[in-house]
N, C-alpha and C positions, 0 to 999 in steps of 0.2 A: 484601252484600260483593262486594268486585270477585273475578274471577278469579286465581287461581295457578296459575300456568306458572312451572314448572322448565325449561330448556332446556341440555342437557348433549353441550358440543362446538360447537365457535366458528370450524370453517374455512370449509365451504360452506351444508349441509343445516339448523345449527343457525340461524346468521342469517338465512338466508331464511324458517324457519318463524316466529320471532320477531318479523323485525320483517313479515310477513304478519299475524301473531298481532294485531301491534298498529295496523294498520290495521282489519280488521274488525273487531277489538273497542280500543277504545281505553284503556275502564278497565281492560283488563287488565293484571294482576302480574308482568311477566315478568322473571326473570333469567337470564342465561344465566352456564353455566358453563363453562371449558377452562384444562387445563393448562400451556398455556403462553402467553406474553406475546404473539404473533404472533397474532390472531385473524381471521378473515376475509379470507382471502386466495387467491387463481386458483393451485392448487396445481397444475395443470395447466402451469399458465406456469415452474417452475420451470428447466427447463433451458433455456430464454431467458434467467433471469434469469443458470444458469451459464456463459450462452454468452458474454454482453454486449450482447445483443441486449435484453436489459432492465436498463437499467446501476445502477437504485439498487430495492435489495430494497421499499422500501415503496411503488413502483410498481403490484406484485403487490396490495397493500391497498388501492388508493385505486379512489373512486367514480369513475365518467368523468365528473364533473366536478372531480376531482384533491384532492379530501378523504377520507384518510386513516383505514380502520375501525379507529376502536380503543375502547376504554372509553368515553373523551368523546366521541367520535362518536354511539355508539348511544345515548351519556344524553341528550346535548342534541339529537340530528337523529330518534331512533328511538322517545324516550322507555321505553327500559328497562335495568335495571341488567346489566352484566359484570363476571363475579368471572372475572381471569384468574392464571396461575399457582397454581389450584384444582384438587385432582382432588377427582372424586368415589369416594368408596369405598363406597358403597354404598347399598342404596334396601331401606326397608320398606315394602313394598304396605299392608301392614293398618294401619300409621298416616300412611299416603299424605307420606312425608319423604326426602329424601336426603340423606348423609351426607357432608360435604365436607373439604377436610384443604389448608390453604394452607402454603407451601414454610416455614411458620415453626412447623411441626409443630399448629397450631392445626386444632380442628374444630369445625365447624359445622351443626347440621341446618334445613335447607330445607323447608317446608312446601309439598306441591301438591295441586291438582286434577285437574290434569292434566301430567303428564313428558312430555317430548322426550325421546329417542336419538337424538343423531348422535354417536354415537361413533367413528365411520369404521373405517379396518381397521391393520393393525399390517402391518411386513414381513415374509414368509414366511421362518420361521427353514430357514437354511443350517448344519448340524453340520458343519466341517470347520475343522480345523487353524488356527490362525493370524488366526481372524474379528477377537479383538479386537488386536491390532496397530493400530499408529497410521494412520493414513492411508487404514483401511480404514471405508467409511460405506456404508450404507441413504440414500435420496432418497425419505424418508416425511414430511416436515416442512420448513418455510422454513427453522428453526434449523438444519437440516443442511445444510442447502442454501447457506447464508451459510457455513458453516465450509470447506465444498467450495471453495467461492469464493478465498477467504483463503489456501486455501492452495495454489490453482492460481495465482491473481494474485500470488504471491509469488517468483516464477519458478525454484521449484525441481524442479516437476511434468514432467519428459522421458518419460514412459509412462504410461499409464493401461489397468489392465483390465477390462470391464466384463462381470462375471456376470450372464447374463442377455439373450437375445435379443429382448424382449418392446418393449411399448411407450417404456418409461421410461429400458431400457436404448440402445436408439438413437435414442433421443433424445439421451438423455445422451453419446453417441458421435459426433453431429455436433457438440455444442455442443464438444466437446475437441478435435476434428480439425479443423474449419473454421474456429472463431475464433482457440481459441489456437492451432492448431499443434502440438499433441501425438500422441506415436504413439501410438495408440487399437487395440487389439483387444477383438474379442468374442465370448466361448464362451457359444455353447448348449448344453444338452444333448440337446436335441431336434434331428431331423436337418433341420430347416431353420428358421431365423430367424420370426418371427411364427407357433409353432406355435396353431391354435386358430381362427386367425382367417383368416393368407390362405393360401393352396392353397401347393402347392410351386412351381405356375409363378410363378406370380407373387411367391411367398418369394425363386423366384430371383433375380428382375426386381428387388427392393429389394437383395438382397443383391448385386448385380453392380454396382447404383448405390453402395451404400458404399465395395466396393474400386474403384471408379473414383474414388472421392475419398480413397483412402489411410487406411480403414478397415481393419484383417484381420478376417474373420469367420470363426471355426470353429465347425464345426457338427456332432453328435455326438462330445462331447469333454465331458468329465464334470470338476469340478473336486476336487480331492484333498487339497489344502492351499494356505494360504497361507505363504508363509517369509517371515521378516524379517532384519532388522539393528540392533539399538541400535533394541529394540524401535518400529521403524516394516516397511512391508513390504517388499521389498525385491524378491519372483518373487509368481508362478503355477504350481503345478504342478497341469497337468490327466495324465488317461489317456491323452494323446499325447504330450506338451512340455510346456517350462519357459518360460515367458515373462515377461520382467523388468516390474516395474514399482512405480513411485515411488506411486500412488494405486491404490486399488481399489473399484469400486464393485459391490455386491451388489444385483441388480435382479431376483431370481428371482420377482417377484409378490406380492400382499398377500394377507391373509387379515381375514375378518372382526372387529373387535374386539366379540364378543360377552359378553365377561368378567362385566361388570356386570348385562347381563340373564342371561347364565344364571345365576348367583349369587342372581337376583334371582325366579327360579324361573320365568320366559319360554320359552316355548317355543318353541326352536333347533333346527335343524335337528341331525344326527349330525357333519354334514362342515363346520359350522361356520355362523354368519348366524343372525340374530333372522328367525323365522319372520310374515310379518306380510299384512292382510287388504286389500282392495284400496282400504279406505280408510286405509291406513298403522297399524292399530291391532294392536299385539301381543295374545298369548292373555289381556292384562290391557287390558280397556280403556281403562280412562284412562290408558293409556300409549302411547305412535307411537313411531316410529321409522322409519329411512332414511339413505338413502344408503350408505355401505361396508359398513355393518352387518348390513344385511338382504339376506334373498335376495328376488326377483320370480319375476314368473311371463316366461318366453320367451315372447313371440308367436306365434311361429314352429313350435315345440315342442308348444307347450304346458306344459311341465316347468320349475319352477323354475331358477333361474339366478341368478348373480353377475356384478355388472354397476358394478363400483368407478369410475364417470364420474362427474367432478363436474359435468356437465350433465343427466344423471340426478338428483343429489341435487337441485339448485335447485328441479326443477319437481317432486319429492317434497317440499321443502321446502314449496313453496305451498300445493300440498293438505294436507299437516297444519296449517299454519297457516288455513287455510282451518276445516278439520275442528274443531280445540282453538277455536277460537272460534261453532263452533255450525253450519257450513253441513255439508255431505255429498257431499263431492266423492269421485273415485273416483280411480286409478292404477293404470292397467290392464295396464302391465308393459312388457318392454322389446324391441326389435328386432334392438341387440347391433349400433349404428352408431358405426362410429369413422372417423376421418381423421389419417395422419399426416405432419408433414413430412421428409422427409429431403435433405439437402441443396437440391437444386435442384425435387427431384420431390416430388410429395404422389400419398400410397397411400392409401386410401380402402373401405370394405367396411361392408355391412349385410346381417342375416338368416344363414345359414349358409354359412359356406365347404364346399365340395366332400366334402372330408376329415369334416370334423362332421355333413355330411348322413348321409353315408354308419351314421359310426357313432351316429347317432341311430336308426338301421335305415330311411330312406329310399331307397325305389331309383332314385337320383339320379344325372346325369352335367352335365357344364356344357359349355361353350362358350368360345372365347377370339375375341374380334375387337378389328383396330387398324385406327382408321378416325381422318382428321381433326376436330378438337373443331369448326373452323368451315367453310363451305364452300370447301372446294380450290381456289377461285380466288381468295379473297380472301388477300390481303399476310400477314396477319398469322395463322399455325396453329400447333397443336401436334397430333404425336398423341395422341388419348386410347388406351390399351387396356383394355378393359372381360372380367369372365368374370362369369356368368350362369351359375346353379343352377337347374334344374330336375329336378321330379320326376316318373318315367313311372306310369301313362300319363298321369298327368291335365295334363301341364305345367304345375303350379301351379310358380309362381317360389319357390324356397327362398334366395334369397340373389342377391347381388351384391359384386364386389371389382372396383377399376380404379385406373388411374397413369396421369398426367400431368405433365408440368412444366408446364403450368397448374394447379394443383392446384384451382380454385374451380370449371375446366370438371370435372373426376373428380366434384368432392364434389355437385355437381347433378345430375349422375346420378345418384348415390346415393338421394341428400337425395330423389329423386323416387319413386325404388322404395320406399325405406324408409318413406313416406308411405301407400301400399298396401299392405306387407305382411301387417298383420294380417288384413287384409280376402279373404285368401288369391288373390292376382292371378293369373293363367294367361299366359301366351304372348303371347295376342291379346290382351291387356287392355296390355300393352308394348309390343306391334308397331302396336298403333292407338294410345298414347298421344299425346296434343294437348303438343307441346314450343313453347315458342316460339321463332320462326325470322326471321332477319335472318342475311345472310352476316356480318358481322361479329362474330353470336355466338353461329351454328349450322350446322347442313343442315337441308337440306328434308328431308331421311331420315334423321333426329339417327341419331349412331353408338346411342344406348340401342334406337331401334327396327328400326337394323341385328341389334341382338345377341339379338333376342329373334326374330328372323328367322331369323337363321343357328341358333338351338336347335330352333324348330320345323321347319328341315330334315334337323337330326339326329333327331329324336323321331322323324318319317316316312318316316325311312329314304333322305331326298335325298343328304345328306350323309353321308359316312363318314369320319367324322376321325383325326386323332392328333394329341392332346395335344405340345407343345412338352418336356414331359418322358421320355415314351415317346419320343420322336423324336430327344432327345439320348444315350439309350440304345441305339437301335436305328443312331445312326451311328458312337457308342464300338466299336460289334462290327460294323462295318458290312462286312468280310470272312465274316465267318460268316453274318452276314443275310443275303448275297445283295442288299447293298442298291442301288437305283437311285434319284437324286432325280431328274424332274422336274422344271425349274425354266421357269415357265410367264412368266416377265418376257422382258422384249426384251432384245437380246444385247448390250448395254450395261450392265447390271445384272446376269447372269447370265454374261457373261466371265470374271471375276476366277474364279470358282469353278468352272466347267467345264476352264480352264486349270489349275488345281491339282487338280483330284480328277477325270481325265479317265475312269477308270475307275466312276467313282460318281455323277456330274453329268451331267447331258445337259439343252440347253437346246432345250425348244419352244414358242414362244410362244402363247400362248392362240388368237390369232389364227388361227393357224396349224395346231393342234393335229390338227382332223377331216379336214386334206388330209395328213397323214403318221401316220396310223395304223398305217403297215404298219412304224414305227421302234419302237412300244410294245412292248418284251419281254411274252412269258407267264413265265420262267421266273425273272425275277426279284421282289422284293418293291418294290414302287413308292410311291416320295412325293410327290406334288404339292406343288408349291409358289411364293408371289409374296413380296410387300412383305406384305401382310395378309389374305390367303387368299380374298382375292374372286376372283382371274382365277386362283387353281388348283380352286376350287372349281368356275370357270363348265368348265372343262377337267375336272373329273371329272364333270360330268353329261354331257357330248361323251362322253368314255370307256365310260359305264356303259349309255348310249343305243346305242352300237356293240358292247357285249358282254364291255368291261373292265369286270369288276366286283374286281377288289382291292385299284385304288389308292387310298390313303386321301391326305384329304387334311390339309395339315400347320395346324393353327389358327394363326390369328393371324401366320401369315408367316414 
């Protein structure tokens, strides 16, 4: 008798184990199940498709050779059957079945050998006031996603608010402000935009980039209700303001949809996720599962984790199709690499931000450097600015985050650490890194082994920094600090701002710095600083060599 495979969930994780299933094993049985009509589709691409940058929804479906996944597709190209507009409601382990129920109240039970979960995750309920009002949608599904559409393209959309600072929500915040033209704000509740993921410097660095394209971001500010009108919505009321708006989009994050296995007597985590083994098999084996579902183990950590990427699921998908057809492959967990685009600029981050080092109990600090993506002489640059986690003493690398408006120079950076991480890399395993190098689409000294340079002069105490955040605090009070910058560029660069804050700017050029030693106050608190903190840095080792030991210098410029 051939194989039965059930396969339960049809966006990302499900078709790729299935039809993996049905490569390695051919006789196999398989069906797959999902609830809704829209099956297999880059649900990741959604807010392209809302932006118009992907102009017809089953773009998102199609093969890259422009054939469109749907029922007929996987029976005639995949060889196996899809029951769509099917939920399943429930699975009996002891007579290995699942129980299916189609929109015509019909049911059905499915015989297996082995089950698929890709049940992916639900979105995180929001209690407050006013959710179900017309106008107000979740961006968990293409069906939503098309309604979004419909009723922005209808041109009666003038405001848009979007709950939530995370990945989905600014996304969803350039696609309304840069194609259509709509005024766009967006409230976190956390005190800077991408909490989790990137540091606060560089939260700010995105969030400075949105309101330079006529984004509002507010950032601890809690939402309280939504109001409406002739039941559609109509405001926003958070704990600061009221803020009007015709759409509203709720993006506070997903959560796992583990319903069906815990029901199904799986072993789930407390805080949510199918708990599952490194070859994707939950506490029942002939059953897998992945993707939004389940939790992994962190590389990084060590400690399990929630990792809702549909570039995750694919290559989980493989290995259990791998696995349910007989081979033993493994999925060893995840490194928590993401890239986003925002407007002009793409932000980028792998392994742990600064902030998460910290409270994983790591004794961690990072680094900020902005150096050219290619070599400085050539025509055509951008800057990259890269920050770099590490932890003392060992200087193992914990992480990395950077932004470019080249976004594909950021994400190779990335893309190259996050290739090492698990491997626990150090300092000198980045600072010696082999990049490849052509002026046109590097340096000889890639900014990546700049920045693991400039960490290992902090770990040794060469370097004494401040953070661009501590720095914008220390010049808000910068009457009570006592404060002095240094500004170590040539007086063409450092004009404009020595002219305005005569009293708190003083310009000495690096150059110049160890023949006027006798202008460096003792009695004030001093900041060095250039374009990107090389020539205040080479200026604070002149300093510290002459017996200044406490001016720190300012990262990243």
């Amino acid at each position: 008798m051939s194989l039965k495979v059930v396969v339960i969930g049809g966006v990302a994780l499900g078709p790729k184990a299935a039809c993996r299933i049905k490569r390695v094993a051919p006789d196999a049985d398989v069906t797959m199940v999902d609830a809704s009509k829209l099956i297999s589709y880059g649900g990741c691409g959604i807010p392209y498709y809302v932006s118009g940058d992907v102009s017809d929804y089953r773009q998102l479906q199609e093969t890259s050779f422009h054939m469109v996944r749907d029922e007929d597709f996987f029976k005639a190209c995949k060889d196996f059957k899809v029951m769509t507009e099917t939920r399943a409601l429930s699975i009996d382990r002891k007579a290995k079945t699942v129980l299916v129920q189609t929109l015509d109240g019909t049911t059905t039970t499915l015989p297996y050998d082995k089950l698929v979960l890709g049940t992916g995750s639900t979105p995180r309920n929001l209690p407050i006031p006013g959710r179900e009002l017309g106008n107000v949608f979740t961006v968990a599904t293409l069906d939503q996603a098309i309604r979004i559409k419909e009723q922005v393209a209808g041109g009666d959309i003038g405001s848009v608010v979007i709950v939530g600072g995370g990945f989905i929500g600014l996304e969803m915040a350039e696609a309304f402000a840069d194609m259509w033209g709509i005024q766009t704000t967006v409230v976190e509740v956390a005190d800077q935009i991408m909490p989790g993921f990137m540091s606060r410097s560089m939260a700010t660095i995105a969030q400075k980039h949105l309101e330079g394209n006529g984004v509002s971001v507010f950032t601890s500010e809690m939402v309280q209700a939504i109001e409406g009108e002739d039941n559609k919505v109509a405001r926003v009321v958070t704990n600061k303001r009221t803020v009007d708006a015709d759409l509203v989009i709720l993006a506070v994050g997903v959560v796992p949809n583990d319903t069906l296995a815990r029901e199904a007597g799986l072993l789930c985590s407390d805080r949510g996720g199918i708990v599952v083994s490194k070859t994707m098999q939950t506490s029942d084996p002939d059953i897998y599962a992945g993707g939004d579902c389940v939790l992994i183990e962190n590389m990084v950590t060590g400690k399990l984790g929630y990792y809702p990427l549909g570039s995750l699921a694919n290559r989980q998908g493989r290995v259990i199709g791998t696995n349910v057809a007989g081979g033993r492959e493994t999925f060893d967990g995840a490194i928590g690499s993401y890239i986003i685009k925002l407007f002009d600029y793409g932000f980028a981050g792998t392994g742990l931000s600064l902030p998460v080092a910290l409270r994983e109990g790591f004794d961690a600090f990072s680094t900020h450097v902005i150096m050219a993506d290619h070599s400085h002489f050539y025509p055509k640059r951008d800057m990259v600015s890269l920050e770099i986690v590490v932890e003392r003493p060992t200087g193992r690398i914990l992480g990395l985050q950077g932004a470019c408006h080249n976004g594909d120079s950021v994400k190779g950076r990335v893309d190259a650490v996050a290739a090492i991480l698990k491997y626990r890399p150090t300092l000198r395993d980045v600072s010696n890194m082999e990049m490849a190098y052509s002026p046109p689409f590097g340096s000889a000294m890639d900014v990546l082994n700049a920045a693991a340079n400039a960490a290992e002069n902090i770990l040794l105490g060469r370097n004494v920094p401040i953070d661009p955040v501590e720095f914008a605090r220390l010049w808000e009070n910068r009457v009570n600090e006592n404060l002095l910058c240094i500004d170590t560029r040539e007086w063409g660069n450092a004009e404009p701002f020595v002219t305005k804050y005569p009293e708190f700017w003083k310009n000495i050029p690096q150059g110049q710095i160890k023949d006027r030693l006798n202008e460096i106050p003792t009695d004030k608190k001093i900041v060095l600083l250039c374009n990107t903190g090389g020539r205040s840095y080479e200026s604070q080792v002149i300093l510290r060599h002459a017996g200044f030991m406490e001016p720190v210098n300012l990262q990243g410029g």
